[in-house]
mmJSON file of the N, C-alpha and C atoms, coordinates in Angstrom:
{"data_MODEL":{"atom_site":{
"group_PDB":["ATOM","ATOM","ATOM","ATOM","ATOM","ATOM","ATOM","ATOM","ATOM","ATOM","ATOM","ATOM","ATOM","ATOM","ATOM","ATOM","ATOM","ATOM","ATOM","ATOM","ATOM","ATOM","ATOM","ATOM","ATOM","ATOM","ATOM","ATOM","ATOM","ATOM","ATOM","ATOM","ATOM","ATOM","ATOM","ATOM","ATOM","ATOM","ATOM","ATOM","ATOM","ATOM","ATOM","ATOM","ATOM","ATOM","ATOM","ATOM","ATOM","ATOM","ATOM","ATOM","ATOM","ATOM","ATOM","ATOM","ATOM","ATOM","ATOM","ATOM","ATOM","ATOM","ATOM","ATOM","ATOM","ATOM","ATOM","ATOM","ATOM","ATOM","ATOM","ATOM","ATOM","ATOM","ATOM","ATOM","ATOM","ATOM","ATOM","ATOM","ATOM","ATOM","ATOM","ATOM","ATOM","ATOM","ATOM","ATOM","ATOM","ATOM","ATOM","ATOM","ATOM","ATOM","ATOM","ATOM","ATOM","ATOM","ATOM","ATOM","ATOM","ATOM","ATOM","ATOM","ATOM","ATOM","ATOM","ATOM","ATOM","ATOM","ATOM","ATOM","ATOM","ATOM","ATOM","ATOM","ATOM","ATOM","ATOM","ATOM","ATOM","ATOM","ATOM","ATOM","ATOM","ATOM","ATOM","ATOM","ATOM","ATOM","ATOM","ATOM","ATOM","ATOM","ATOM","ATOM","ATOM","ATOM","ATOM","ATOM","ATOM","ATOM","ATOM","ATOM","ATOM","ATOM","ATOM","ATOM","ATOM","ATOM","ATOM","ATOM","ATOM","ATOM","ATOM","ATOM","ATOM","ATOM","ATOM","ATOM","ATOM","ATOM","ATOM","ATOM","ATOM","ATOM","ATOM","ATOM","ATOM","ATOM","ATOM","ATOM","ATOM","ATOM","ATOM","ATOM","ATOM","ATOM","ATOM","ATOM","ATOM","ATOM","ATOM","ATOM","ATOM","ATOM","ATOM","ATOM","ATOM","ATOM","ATOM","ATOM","ATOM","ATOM","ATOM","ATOM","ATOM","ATOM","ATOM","ATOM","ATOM","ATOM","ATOM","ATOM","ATOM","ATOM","ATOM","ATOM","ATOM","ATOM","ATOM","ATOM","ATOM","ATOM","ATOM","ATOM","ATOM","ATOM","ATOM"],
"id":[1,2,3,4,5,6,7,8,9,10,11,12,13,14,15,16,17,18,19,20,21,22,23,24,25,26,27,28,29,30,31,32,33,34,35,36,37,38,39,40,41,42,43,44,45,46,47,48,49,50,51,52,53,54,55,56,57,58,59,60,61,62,63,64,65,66,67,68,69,70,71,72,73,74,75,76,77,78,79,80,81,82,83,84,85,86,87,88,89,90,91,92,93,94,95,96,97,98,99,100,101,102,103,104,105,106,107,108,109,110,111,112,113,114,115,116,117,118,119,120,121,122,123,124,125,126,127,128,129,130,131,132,133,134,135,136,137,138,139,140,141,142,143,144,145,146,147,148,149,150,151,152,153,154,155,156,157,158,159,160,161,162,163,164,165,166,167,168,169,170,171,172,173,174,175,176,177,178,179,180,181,182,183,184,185,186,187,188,189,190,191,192,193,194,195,196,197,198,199,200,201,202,203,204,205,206,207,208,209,210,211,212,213,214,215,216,217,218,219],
"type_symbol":["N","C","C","N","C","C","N","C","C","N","C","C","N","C","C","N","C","C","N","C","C","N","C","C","N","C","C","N","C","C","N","C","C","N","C","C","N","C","C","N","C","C","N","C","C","N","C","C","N","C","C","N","C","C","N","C","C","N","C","C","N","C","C","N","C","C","N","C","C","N","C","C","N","C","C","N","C","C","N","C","C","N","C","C","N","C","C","N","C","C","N","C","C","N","C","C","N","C","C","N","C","C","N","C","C","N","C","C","N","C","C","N","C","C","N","C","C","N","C","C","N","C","C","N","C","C","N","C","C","N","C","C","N","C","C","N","C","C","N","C","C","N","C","C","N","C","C","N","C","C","N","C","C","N","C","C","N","C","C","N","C","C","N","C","C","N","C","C","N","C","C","N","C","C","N","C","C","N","C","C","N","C","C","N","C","C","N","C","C","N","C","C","N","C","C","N","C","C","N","C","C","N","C","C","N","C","C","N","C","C","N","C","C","N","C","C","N","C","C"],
"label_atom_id":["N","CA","C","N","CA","C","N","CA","C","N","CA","C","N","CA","C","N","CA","C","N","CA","C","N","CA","C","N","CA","C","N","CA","C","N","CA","C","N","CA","C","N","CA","C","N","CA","C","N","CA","C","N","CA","C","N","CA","C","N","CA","C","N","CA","C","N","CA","C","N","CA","C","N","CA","C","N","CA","C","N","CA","C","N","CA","C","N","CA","C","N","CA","C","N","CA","C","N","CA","C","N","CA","C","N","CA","C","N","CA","C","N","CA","C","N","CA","C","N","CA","C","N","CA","C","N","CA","C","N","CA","C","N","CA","C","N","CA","C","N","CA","C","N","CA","C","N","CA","C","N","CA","C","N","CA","C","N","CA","C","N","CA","C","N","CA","C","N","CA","C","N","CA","C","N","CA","C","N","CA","C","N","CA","C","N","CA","C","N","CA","C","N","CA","C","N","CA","C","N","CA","C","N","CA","C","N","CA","C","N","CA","C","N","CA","C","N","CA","C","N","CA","C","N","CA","C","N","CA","C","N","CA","C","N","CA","C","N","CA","C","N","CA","C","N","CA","C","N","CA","C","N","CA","C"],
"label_alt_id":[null,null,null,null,null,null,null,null,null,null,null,null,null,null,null,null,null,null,null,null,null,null,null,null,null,null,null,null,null,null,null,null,null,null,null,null,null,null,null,null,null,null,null,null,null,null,null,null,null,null,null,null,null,null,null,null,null,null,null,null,null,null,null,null,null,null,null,null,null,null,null,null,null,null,null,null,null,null,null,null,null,null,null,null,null,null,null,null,null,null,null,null,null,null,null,null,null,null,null,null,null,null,null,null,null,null,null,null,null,null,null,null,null,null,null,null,null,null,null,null,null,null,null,null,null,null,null,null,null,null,null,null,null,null,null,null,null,null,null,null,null,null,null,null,null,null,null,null,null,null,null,null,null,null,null,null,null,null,null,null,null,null,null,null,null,null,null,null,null,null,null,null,null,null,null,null,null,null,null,null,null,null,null,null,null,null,null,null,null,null,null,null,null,null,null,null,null,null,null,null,null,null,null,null,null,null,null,null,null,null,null,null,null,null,null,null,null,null,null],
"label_comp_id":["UNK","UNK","UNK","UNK","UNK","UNK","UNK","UNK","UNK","UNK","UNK","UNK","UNK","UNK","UNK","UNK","UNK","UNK","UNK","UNK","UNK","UNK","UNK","UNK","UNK","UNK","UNK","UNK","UNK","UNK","UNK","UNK","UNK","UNK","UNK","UNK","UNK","UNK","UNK","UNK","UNK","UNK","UNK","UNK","UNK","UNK","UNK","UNK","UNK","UNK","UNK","UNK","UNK","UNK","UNK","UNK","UNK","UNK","UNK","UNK","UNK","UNK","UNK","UNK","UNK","UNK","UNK","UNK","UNK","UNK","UNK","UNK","UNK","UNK","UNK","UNK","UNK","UNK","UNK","UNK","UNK","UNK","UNK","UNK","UNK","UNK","UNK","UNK","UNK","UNK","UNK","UNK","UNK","UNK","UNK","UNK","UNK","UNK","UNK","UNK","UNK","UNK","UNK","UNK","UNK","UNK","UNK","UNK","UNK","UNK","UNK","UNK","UNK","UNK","UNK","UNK","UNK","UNK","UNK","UNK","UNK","UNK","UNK","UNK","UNK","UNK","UNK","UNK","UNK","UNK","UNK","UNK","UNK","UNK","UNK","UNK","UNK","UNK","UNK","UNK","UNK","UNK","UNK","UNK","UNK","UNK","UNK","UNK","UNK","UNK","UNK","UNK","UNK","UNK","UNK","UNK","UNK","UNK","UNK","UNK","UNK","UNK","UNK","UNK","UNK","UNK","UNK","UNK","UNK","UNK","UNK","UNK","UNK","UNK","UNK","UNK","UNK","UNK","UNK","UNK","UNK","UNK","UNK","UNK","UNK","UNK","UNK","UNK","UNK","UNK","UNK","UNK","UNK","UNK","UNK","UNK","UNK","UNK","UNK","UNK","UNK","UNK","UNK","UNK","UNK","UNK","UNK","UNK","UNK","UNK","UNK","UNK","UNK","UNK","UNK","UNK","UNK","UNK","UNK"],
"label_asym_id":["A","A","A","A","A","A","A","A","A","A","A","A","A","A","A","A","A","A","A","A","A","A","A","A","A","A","A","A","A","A","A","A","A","A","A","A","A","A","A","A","A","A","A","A","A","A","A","A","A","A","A","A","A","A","A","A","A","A","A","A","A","A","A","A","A","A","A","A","A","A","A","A","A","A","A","A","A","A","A","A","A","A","A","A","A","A","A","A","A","A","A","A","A","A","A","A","A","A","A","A","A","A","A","A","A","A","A","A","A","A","A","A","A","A","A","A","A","A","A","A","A","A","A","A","A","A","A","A","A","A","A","A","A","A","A","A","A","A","A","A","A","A","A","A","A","A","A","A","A","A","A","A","A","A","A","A","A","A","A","A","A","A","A","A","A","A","A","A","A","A","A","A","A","A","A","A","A","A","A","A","A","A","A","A","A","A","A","A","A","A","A","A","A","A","A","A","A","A","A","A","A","A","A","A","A","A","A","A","A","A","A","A","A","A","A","A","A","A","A"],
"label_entity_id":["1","1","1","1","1","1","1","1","1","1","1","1","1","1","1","1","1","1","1","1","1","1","1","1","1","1","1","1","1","1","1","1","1","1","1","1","1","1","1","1","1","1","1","1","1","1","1","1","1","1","1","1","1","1","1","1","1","1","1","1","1","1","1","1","1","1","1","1","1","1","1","1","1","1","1","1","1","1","1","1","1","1","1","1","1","1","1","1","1","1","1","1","1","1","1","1","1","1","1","1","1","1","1","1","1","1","1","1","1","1","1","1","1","1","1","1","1","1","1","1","1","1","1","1","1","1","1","1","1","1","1","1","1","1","1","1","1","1","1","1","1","1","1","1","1","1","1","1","1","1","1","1","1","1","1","1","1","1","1","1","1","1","1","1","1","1","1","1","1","1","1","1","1","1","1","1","1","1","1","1","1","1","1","1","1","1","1","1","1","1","1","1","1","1","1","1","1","1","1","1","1","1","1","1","1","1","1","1","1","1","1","1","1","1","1","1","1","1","1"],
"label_seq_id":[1,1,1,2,2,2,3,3,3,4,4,4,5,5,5,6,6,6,7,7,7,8,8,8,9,9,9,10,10,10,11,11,11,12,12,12,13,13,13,14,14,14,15,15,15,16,16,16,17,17,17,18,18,18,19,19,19,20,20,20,21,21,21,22,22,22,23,23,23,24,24,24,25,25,25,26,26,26,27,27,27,28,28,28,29,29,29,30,30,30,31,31,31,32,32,32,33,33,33,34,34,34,35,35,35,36,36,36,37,37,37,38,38,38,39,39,39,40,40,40,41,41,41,42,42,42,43,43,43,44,44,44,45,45,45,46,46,46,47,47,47,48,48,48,49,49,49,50,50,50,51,51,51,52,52,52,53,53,53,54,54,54,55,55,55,56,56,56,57,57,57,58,58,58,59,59,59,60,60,60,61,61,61,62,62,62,63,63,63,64,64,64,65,65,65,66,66,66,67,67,67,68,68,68,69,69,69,70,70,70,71,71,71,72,72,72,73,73,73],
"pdbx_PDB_ins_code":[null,null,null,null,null,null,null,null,null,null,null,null,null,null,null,null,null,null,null,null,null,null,null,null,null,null,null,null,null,null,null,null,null,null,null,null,null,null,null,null,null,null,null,null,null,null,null,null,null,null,null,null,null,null,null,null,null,null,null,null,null,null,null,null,null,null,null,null,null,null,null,null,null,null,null,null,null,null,null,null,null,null,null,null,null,null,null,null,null,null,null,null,null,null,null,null,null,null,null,null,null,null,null,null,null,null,null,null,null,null,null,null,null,null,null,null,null,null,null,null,null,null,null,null,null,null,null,null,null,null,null,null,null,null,null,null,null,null,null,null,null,null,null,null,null,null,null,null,null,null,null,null,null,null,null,null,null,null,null,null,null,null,null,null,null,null,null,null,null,null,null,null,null,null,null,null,null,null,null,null,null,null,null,null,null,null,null,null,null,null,null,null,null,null,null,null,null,null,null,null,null,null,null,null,null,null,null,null,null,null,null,null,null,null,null,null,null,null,null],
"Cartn_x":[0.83,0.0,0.876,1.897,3.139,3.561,3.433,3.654,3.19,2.193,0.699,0.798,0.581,0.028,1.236,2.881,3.482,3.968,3.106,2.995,2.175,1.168,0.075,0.213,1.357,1.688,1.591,1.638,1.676,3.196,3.541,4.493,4.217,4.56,3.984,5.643,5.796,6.534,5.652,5.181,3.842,5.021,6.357,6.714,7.166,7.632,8.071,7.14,6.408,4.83,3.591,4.023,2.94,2.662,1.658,0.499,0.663,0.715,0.332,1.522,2.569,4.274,5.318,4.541,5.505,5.028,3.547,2.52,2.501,3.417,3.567,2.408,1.954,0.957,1.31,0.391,0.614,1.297,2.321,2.099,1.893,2.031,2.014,2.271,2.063,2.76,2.889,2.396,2.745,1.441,1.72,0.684,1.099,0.429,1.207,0.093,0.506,-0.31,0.488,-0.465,-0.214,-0.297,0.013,-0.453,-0.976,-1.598,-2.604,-2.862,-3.788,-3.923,-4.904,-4.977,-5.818,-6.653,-8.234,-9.096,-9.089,-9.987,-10.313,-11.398,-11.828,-12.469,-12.022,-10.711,-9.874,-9.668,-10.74,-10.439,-9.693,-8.926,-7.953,-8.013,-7.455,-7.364,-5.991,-5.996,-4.482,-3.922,-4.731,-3.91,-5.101,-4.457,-5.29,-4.394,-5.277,-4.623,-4.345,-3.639,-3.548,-3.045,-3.782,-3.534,-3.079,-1.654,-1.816,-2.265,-2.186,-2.705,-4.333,-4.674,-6.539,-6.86,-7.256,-7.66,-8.408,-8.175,-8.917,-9.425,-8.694,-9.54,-8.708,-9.803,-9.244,-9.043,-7.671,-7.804,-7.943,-8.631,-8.822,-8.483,-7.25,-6.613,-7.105,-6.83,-7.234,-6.551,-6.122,-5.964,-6.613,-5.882,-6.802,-7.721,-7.494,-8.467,-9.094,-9.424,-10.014,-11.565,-12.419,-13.379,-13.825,-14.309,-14.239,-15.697,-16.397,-18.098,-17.574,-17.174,-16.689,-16.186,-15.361,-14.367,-14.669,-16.398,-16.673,-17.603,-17.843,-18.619,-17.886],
"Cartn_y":[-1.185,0.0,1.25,0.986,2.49,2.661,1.86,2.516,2.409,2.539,2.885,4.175,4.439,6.069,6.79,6.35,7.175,7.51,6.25,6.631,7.514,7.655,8.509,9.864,10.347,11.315,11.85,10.276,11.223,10.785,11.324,11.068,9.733,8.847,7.758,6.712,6.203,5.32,4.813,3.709,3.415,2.896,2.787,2.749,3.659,4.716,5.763,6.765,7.187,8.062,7.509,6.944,6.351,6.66,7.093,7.75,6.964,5.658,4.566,4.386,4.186,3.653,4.956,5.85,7.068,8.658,7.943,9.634,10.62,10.274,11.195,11.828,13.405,14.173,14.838,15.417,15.953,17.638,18.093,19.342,20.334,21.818,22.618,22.32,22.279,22.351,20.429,19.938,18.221,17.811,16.566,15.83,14.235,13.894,12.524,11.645,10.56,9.374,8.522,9.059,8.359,7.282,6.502,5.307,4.858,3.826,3.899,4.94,5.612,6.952,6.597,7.14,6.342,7.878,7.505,8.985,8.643,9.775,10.198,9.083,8.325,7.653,6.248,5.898,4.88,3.896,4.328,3.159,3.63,3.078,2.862,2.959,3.963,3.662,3.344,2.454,2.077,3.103,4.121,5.346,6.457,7.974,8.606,9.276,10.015,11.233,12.923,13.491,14.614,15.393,16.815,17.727,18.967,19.724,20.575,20.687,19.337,18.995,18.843,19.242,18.685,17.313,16.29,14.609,15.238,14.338,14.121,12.791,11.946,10.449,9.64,8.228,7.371,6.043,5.056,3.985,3.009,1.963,0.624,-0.366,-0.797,-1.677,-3.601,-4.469,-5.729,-6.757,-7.676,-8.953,-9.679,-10.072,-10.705,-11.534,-12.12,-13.186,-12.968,-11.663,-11.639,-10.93,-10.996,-10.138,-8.566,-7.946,-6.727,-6.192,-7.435,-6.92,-7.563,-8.375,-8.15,-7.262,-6.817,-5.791,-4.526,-4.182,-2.892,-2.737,-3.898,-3.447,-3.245],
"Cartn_z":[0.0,0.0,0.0,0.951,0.493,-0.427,-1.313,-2.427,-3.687,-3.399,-4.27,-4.005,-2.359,-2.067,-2.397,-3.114,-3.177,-4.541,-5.456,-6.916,-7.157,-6.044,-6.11,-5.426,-5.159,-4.977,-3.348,-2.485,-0.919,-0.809,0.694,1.336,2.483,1.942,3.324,3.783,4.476,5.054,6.113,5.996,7.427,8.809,8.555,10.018,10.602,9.758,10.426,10.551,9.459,9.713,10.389,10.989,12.254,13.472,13.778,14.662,16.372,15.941,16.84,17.885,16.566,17.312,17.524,17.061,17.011,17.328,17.12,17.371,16.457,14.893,14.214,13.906,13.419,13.25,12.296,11.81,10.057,10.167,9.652,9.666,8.584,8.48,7.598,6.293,4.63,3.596,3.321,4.598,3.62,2.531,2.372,1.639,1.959,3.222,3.944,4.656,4.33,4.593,6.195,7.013,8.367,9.026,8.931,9.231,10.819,11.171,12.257,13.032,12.608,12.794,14.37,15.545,16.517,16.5,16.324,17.021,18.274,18.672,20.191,20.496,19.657,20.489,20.923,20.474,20.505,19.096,18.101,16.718,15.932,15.218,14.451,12.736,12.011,10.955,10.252,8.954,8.77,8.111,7.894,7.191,7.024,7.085,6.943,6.217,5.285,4.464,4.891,4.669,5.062,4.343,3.729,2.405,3.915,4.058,4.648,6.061,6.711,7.889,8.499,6.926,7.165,6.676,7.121,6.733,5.744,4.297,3.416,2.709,3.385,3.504,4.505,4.195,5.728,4.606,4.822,4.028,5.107,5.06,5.266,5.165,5.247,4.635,4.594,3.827,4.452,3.626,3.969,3.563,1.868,1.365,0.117,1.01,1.369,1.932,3.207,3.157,4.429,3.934,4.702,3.792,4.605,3.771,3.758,4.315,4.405,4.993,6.488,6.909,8.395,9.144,8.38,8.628,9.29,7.636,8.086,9.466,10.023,11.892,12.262],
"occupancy":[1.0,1.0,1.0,1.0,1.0,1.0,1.0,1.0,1.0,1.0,1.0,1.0,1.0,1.0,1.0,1.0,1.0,1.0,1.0,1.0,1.0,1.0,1.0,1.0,1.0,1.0,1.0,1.0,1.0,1.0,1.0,1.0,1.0,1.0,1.0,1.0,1.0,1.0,1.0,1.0,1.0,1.0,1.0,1.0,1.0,1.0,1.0,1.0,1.0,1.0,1.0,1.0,1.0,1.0,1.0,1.0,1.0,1.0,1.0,1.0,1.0,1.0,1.0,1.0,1.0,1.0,1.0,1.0,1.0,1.0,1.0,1.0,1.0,1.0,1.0,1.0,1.0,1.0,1.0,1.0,1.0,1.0,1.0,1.0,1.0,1.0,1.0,1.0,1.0,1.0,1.0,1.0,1.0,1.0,1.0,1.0,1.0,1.0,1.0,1.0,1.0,1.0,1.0,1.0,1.0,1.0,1.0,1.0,1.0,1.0,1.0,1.0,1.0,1.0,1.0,1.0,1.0,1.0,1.0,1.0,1.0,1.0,1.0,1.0,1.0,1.0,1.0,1.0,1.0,1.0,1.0,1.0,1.0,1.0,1.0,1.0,1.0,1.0,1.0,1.0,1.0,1.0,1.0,1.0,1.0,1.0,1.0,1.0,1.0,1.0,1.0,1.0,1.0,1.0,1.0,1.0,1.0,1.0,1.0,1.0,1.0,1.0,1.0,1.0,1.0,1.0,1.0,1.0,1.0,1.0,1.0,1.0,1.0,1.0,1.0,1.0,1.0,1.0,1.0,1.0,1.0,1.0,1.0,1.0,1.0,1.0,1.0,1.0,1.0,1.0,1.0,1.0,1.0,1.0,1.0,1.0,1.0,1.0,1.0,1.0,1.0,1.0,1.0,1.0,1.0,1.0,1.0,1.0,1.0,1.0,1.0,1.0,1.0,1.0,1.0,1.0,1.0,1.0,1.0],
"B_iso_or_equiv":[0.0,0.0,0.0,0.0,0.0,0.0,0.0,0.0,0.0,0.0,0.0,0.0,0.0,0.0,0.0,0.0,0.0,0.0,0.0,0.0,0.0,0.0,0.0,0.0,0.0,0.0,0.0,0.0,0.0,0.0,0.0,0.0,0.0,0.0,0.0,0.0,0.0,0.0,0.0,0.0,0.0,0.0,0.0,0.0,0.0,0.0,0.0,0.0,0.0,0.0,0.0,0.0,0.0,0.0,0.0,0.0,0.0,0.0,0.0,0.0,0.0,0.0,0.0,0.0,0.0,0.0,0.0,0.0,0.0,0.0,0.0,0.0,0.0,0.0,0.0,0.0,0.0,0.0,0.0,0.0,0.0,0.0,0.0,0.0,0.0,0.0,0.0,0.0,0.0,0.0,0.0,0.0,0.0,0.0,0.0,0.0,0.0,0.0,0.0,0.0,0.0,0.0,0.0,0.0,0.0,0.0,0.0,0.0,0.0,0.0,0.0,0.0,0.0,0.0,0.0,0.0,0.0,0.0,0.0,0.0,0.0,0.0,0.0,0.0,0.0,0.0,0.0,0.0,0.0,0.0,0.0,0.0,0.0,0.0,0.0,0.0,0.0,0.0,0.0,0.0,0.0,0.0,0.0,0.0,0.0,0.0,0.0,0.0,0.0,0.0,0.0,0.0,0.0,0.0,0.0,0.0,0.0,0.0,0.0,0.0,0.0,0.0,0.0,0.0,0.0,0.0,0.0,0.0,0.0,0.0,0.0,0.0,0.0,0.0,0.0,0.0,0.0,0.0,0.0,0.0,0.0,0.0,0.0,0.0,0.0,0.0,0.0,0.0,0.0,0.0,0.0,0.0,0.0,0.0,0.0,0.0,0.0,0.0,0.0,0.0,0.0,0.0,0.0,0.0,0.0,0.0,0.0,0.0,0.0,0.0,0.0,0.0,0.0,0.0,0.0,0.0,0.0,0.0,0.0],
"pdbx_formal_charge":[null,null,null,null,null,null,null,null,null,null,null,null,null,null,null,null,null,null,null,null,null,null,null,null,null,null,null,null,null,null,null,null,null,null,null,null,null,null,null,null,null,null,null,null,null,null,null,null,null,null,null,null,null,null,null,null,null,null,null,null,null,null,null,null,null,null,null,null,null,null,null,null,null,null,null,null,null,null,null,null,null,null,null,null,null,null,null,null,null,null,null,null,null,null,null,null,null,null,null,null,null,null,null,null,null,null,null,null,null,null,null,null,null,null,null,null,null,null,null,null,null,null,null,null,null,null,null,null,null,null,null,null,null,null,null,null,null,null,null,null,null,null,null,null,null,null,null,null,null,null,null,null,null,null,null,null,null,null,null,null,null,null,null,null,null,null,null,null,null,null,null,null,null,null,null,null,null,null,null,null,null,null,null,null,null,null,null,null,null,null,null,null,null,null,null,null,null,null,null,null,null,null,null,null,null,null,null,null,null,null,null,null,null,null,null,null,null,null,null],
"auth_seq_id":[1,1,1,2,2,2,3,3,3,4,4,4,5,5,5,6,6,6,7,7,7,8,8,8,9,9,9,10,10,10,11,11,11,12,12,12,13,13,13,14,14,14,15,15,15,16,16,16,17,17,17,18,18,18,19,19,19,20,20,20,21,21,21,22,22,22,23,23,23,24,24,24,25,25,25,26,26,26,27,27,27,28,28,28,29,29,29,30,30,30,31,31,31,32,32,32,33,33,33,34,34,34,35,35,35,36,36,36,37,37,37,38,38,38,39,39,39,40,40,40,41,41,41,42,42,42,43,43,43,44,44,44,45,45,45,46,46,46,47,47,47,48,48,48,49,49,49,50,50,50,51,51,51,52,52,52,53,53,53,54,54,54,55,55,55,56,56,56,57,57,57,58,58,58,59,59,59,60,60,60,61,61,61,62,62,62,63,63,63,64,64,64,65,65,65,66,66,66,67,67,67,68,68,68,69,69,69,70,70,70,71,71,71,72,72,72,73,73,73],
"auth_comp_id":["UNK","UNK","UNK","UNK","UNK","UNK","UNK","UNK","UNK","UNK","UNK","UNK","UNK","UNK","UNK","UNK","UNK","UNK","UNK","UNK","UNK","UNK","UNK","UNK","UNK","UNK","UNK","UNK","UNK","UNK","UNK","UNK","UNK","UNK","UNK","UNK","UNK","UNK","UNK","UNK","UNK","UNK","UNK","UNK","UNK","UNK","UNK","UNK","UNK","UNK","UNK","UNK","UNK","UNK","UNK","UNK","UNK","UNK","UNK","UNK","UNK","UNK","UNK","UNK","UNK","UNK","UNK","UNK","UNK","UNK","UNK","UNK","UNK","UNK","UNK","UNK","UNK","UNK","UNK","UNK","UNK","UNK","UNK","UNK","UNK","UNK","UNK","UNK","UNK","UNK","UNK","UNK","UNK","UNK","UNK","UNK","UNK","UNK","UNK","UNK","UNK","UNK","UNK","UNK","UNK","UNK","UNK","UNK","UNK","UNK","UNK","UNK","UNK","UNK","UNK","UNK","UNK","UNK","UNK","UNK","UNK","UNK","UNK","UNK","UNK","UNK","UNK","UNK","UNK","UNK","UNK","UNK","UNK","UNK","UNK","UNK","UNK","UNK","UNK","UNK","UNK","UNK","UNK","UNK","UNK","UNK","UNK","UNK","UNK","UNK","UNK","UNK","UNK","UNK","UNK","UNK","UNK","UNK","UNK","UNK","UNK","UNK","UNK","UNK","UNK","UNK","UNK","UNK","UNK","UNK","UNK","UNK","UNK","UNK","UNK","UNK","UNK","UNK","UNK","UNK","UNK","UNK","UNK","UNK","UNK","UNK","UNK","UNK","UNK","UNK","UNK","UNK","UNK","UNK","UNK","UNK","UNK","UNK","UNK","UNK","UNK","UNK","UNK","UNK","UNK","UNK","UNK","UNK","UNK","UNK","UNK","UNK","UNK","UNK","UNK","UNK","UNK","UNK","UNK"],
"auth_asym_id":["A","A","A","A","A","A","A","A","A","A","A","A","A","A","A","A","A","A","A","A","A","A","A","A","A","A","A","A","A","A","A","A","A","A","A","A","A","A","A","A","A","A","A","A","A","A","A","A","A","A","A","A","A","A","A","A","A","A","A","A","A","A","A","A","A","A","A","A","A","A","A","A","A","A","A","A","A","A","A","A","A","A","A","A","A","A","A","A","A","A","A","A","A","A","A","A","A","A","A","A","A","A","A","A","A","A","A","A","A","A","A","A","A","A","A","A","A","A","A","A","A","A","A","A","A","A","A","A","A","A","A","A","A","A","A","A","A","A","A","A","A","A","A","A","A","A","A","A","A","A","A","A","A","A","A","A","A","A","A","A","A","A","A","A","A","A","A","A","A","A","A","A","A","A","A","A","A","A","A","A","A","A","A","A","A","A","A","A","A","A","A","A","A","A","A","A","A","A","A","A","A","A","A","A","A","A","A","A","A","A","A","A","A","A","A","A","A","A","A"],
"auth_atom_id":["N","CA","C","N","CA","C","N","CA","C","N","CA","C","N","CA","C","N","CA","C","N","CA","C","N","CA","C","N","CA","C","N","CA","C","N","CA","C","N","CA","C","N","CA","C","N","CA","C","N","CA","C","N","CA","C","N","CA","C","N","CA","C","N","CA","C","N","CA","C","N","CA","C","N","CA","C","N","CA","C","N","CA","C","N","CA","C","N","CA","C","N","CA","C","N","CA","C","N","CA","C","N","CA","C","N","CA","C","N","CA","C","N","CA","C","N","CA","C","N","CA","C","N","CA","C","N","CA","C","N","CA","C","N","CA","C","N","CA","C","N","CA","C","N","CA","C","N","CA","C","N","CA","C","N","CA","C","N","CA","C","N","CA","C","N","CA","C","N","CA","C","N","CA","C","N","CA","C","N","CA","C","N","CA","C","N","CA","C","N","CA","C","N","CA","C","N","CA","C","N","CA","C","N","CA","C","N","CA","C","N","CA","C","N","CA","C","N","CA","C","N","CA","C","N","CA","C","N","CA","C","N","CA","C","N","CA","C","N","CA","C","N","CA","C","N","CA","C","N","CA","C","N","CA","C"],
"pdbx_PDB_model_num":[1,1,1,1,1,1,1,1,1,1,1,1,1,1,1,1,1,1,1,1,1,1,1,1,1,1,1,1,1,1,1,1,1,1,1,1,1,1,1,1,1,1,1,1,1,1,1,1,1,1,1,1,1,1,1,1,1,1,1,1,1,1,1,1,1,1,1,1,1,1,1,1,1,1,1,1,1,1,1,1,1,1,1,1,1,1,1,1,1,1,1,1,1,1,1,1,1,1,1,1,1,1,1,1,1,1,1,1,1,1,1,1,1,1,1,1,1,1,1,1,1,1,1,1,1,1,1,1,1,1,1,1,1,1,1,1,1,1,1,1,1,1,1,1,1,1,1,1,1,1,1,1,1,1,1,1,1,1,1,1,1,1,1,1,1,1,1,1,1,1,1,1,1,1,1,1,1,1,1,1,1,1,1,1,1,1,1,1,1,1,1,1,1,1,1,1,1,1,1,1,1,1,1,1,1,1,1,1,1,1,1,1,1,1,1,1,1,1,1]
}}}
């Protein structure tokens, strides 16, 4: 997935831009993909996007073989 989002023009490394293991947070002037991003209410996303330090999407990541209607409860 890192590097999809970085053919696609973010800045991602999911071990070092990570939220979870490192607390990283988006700042001024990026365009960066965070990986386990934790909200305030404790759930987890495997990446969130960030234009300028505003989220502009959340990715989901999963397994080929895992399915994706479980996932989403």
């Amino acid at each position: 997935i890192d590097q999809q989002l970085r053919d696609a023009g973010w800045e991602v490394d999911s071990k070092k831009l990570n939220n979870w293991t490192n607390h990283t947070v988006p700042e001024s002037g990026q365009n960066v993909a965070i990986a386990e991003w934790k909200f305030k209410d404790g759930e987890r996303a495997d990446y969130v996007l960030f234009m300028n330090k505003k989220a502009v999407g959340i990715i989901e990541a999963k397994k080929y073989d895992q399915a994706v209607q479980g996932a989403l409860e």
